[in-house]
C-alpha positions in Angstrom: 107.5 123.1 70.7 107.3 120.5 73.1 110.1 117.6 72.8 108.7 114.2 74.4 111.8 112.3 75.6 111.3 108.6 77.1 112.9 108.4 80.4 115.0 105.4 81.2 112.9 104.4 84.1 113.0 100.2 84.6 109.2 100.1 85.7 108.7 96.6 87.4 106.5 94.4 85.8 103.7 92.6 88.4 102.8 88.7 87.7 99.5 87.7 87.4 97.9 85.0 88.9 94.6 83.0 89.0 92.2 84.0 85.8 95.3 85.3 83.5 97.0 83.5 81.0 99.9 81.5 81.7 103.4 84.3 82.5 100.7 87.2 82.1 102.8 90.5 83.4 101.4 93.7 84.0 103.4 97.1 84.4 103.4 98.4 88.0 102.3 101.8 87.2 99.6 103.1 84.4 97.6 105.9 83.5 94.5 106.8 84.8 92.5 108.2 82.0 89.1 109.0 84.4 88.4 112.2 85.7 86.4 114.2 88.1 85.8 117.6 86.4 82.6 118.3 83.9 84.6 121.2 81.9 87.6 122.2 81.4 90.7 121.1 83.8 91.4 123.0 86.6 94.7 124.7 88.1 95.4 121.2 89.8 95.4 119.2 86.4 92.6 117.1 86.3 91.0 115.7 82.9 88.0 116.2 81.7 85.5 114.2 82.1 83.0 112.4 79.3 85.6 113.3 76.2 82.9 111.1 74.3 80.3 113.2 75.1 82.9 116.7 75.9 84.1 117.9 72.6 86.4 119.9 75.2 87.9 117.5 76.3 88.7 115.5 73.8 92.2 117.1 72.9 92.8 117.0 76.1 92.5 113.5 77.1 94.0 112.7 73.6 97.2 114.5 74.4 97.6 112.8 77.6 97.7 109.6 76.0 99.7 110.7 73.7 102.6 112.0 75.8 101.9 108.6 78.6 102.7 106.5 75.7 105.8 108.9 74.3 107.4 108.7 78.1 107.4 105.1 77.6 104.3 104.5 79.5 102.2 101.3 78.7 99.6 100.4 80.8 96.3 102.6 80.2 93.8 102.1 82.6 89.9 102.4 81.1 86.9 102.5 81.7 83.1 102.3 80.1 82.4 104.8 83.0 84.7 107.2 82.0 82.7 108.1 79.3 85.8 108.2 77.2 86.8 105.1 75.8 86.2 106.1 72.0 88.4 109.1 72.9 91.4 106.7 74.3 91.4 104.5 71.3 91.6 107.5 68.3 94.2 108.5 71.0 96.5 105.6 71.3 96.0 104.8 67.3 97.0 108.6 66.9 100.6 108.0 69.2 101.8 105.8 66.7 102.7 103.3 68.8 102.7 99.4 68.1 99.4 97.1 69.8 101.8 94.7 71.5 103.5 98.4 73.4 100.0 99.2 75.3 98.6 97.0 77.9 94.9 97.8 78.2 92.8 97.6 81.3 89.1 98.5 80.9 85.9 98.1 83.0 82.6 97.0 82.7 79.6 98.0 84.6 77.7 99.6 86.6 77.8 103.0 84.9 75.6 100.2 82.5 73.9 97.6 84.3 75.4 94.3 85.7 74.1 90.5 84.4 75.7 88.5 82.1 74.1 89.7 78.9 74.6 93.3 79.5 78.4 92.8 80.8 79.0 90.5 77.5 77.9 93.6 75.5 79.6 96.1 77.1 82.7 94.3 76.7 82.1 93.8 72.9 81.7 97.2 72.6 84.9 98.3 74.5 86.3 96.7 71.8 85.0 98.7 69.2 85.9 101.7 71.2 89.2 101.4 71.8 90.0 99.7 68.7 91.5 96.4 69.7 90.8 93.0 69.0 91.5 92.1 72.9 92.3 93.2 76.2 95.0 92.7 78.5 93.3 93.1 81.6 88.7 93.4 81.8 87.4 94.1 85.3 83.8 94.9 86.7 84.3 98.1 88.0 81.6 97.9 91.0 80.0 95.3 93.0 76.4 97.3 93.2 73.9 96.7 91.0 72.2 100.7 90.5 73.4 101.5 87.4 75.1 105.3 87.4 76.5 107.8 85.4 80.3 107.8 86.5 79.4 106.0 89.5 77.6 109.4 90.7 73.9 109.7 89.7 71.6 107.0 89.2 70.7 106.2 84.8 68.0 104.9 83.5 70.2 101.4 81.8 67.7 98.8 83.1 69.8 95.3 83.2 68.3 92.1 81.2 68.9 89.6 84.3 66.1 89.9 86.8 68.4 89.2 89.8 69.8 92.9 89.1 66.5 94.6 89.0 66.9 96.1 92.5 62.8 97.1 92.4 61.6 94.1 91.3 61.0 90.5 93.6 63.3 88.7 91.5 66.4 90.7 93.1 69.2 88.7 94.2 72.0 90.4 94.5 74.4 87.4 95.0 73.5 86.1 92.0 73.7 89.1 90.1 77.2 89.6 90.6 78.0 86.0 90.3 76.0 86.4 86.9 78.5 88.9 86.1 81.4 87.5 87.1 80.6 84.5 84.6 80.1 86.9 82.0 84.1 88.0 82.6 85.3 83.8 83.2 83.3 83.2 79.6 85.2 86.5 78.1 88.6 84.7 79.6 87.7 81.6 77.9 87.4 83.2 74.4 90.8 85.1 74.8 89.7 88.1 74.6 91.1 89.1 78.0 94.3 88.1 78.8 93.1 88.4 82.8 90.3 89.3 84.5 89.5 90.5 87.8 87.1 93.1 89.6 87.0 97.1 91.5 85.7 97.9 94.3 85.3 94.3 96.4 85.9 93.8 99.7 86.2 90.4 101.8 82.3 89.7 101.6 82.4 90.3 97.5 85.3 88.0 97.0 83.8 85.1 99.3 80.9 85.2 96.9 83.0 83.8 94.0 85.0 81.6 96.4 82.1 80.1 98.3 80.6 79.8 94.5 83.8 77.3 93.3 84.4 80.2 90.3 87.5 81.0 88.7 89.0 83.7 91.3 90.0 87.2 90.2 93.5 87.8 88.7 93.4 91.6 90.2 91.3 93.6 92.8 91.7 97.4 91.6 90.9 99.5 95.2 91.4 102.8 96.6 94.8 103.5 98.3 96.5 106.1 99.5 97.9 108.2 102.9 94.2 108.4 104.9 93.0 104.8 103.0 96.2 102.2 103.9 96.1 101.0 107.0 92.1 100.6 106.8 92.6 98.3 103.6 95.5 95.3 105.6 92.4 93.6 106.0 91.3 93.3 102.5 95.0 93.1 101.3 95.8 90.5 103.2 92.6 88.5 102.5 94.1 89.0 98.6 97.3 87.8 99.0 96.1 84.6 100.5 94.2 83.9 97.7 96.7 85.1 95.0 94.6 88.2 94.0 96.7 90.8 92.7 96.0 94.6 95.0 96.0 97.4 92.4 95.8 100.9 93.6 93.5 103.8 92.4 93.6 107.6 93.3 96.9 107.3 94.9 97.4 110.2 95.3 93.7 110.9 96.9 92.5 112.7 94.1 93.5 115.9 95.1 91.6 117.9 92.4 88.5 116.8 93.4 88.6 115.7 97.1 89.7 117.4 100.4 89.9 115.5 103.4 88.4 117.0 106.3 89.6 119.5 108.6 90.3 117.2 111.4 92.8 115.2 109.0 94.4 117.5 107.5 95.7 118.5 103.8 95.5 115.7 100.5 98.0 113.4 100.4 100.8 115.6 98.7 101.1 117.9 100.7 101.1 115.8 103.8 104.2 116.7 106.7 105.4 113.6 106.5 105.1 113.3 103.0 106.9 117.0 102.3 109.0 115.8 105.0 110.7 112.1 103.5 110.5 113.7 100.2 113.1 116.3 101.8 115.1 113.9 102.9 115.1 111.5 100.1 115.6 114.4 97.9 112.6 113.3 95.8 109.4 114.5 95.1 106.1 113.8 97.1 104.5 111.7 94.2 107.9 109.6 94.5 107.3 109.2 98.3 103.7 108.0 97.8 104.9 105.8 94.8 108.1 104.0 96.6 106.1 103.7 99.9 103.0 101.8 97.9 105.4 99.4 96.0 107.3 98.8 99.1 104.0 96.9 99.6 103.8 95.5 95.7 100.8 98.0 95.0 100.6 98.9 91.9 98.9 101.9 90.8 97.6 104.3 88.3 98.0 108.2 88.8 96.3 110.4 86.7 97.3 113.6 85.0 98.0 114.9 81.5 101.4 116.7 82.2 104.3 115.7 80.6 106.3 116.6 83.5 104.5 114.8 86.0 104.9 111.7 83.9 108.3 111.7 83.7 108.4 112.4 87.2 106.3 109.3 88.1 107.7 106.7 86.0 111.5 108.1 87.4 110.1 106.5 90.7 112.2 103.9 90.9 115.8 105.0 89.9 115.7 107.8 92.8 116.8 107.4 95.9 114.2 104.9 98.0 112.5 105.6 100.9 113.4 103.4 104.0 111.2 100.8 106.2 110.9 103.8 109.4 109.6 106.0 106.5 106.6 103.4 105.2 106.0 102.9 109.2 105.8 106.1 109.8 103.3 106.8 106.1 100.8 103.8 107.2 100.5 105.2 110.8 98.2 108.5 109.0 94.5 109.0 110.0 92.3 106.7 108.0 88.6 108.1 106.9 86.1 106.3 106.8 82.7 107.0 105.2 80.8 107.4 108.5 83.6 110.1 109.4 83.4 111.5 105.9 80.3 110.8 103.8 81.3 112.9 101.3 84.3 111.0 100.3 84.6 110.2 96.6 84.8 105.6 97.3 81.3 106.6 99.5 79.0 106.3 96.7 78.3 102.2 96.8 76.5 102.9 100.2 73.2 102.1 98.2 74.7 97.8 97.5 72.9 95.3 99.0 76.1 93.6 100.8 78.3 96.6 102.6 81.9 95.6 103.5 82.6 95.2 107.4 83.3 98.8 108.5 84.2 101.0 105.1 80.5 101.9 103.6 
């Protein structure tokens, strides 16, 4: 019988700024609860996806939860995409654990459409899924206004707001998102979300919302990792001057589902110069790629449902720390991009009506 023991790791808490409430902290790392297998996990240790819709999966996402929470993990990070959220609240209700010890993050849209009517409902009902009477963090997951299924094949959710309707004259896809947007400042005025923030914007996104005199976002939740760092100082540093909060996904470059090509080599943990300062740090690779995204104050959100790994992530910070040569020598990797690599996983917003400078 398994025995969950909480490790004594001091996880740094990340301040909030802009659309948060006043001293609003977040834990630097969570758990990812999305996935990017249809069946049953395979040998790497991916989730399932759709545990809503995937009676397999449902123990398995459940346990996960379970055990993240057990560790002494906090933060979950959600999703109405995920096709899981119903799952994740029976889950964290089913750990036993206390409201105020679990610091939500969900999304909104566009697995479901964008506008302000259909993000308001969304929300209300990621309530009801997971169970809560609020949120600690509420984010719209993608700037693109083609509502998908996971953010991989095209639904048939048709939005309310005509400047979303990508078909019709009345497009607009400024104002959609703003639309949106307003929908997530209202949701902040209510209390219902401690912050809020988006996924998925780059510079041109964010200067919407600036240029429109809105509320900026608390949090900007993007892809980082070894071969999608130094591409993102841009964005990052376009952030920080405005007090927006980077927040990683896939950090580890999703390894279960993605292979980078040929010409770059192997996923992220299993990297030379990863297997390499993990050698010499005595730590593990996950450590490496942990340590060397804080050393930048990214937070992030890996993703698995073993025990072990857990312990092993959240112990990233009372191991011996990787040095300033080794986060030079980490950021200096080959960077994909989507014209190099179409088929990589953050590819799929090519079809937006604004692309971001170079990336899509």
């Amino acid at each position: 019988m398994l025995v969950l023991v909480a490790v004594s790791a001091a996880i740094p808490e990340v301040a909030l700024k802009n659309s948060a409430v006043k001293g609003l902290t977040m834990p630097a790392m969570g758990l990812g609860t999305g996935a990017y297998s249809f069946d049953v996990p395979d040998p790497t240790g991916a989730e399932c996806w759709g545990a809503d819709a995937n009676p397999k999966c449902t123990p398995l996402v459940t346990d996960a939860i379970g055990k993240w929470l057990k560790q002494g993990g906090k933060r979950l990070d959600c999703a109405n995409s995920y096709i899981n959220q119903k799952v994740v609240g029976e889950a964290w209700k089913k750990a036993g654990v206390k409201r105020e010890d679990v610091w939500f993050m969900t999304k909104v849209g566009p697995s479901l459409a964008l506008g302000y009517d259909d993000i308001t409902k969304q929300f209300e009902q990621a309530l009801v899924d997971l169970q809560v009477d609020y949120v600690e963090g509420l984010l719209i997951h993608w700037p693109f206004q083609n509502p998908s299924q996971g953010n991989v094949t095209v639904n048939g959710t048709v939005s309310s707001d005509p400047a979303c309707l990508m078909d019709k004259p009345s497009f607009n896809g400024t104002k959609c998102r703003l639309d949106s947007w307003r929908a997530l400042v209202d949701i902040f005025a209510t209390g219902k979300a401690k912050s809020i923030g988006v996924s998925n914007y780059y510079e041109a996104d964010l200067q919407e919302i600036v240029d429109a005199g809105m509320p900026l976002p608390s949090l900007n939740q993007l892809p980082f990792h070894l071969y999608r760092s130094s591409s993102q100082v841009a964005v990052k540093k376009f952030m920080e001057d405005k007090g927006i909060v980077y927040q990683s996904y896939s950090p580890f470059g999703v390894p279960d589902w993605w292979h980078p090509p040929a010409s770059v080599g192997p996923t992220p943990l299993m990297n030379p110069v990863v297997l390499k300062i993990a050698a010499a740090r005595k730590i593990t690779p996950a450590q490496v790629v942990i340590q060397w995204q804080w050393s930048m104050q990214i937070s992030s959100n890996p993703r698995t449902y073993k025990v072990d790994h857990m312990k092993e992530n959240l112990a990233a910070w009372d191991v011996a720390q990787i040095t300033a040569d080794d986060v030079k020598e980490l950021m200096g990797q080959h960077q994909v991009m989507c014209t190099e690599d179409p088929d990589y996983y953050d590819c799929a917003p090519a079809k937006r009506q604004i692309l971001p400078k170079s990336e899509l």
